[in-house]
N, C-alpha and C positions, 0 to 999 in steps of 0.2 A: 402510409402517408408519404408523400412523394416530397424531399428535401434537395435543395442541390447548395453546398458547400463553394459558396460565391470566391472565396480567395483560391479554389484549385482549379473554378471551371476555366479553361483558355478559349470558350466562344468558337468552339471549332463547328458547332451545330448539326453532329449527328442526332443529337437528341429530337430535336425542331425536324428532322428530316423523318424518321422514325414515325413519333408521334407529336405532330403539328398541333392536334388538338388540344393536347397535355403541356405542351413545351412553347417559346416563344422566346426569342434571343433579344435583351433590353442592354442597352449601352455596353455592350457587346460579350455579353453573360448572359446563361441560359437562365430562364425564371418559369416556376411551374405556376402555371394559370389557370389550371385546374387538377383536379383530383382523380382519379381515374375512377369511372364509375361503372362499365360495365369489364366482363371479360374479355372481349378484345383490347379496351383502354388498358387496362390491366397486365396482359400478354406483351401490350408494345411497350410499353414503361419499363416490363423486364427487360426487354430488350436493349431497349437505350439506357439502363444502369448496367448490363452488359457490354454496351461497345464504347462507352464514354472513355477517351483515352486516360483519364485523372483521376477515373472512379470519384468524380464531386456529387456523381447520383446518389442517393438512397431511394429504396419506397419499403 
């Protein structure tokens, strides 16, 4: 399950770039908008808890 810990994200929005379909930037914090459902969703999700400068991703 895909979590982002709102008091570390800083809105920089590599996540929303990554995967757009999973991620979405609201009042200037990343917010997951969905869940990741197949293995590519999945693959990219890793990725942007990978490159998130704050590590505020989980999944």
């Amino acid at each position: 399950m895909v979590s982002i810990e709102k008091e570390k994200c800083i809105g920089c929005g590599s996540c929303v770039a990554i995967a757009p379909d999973i991620f979405k930037l609201e009042n200037g914090k990343a917010n997951a908008i969905k869940q990741p459902e197949t293995d590519e969703e999945k693959q990219k999700v890793t990725e942007a808890v990978n490159i998130c400068p704050t590590d505020a991703i989980s999944a």
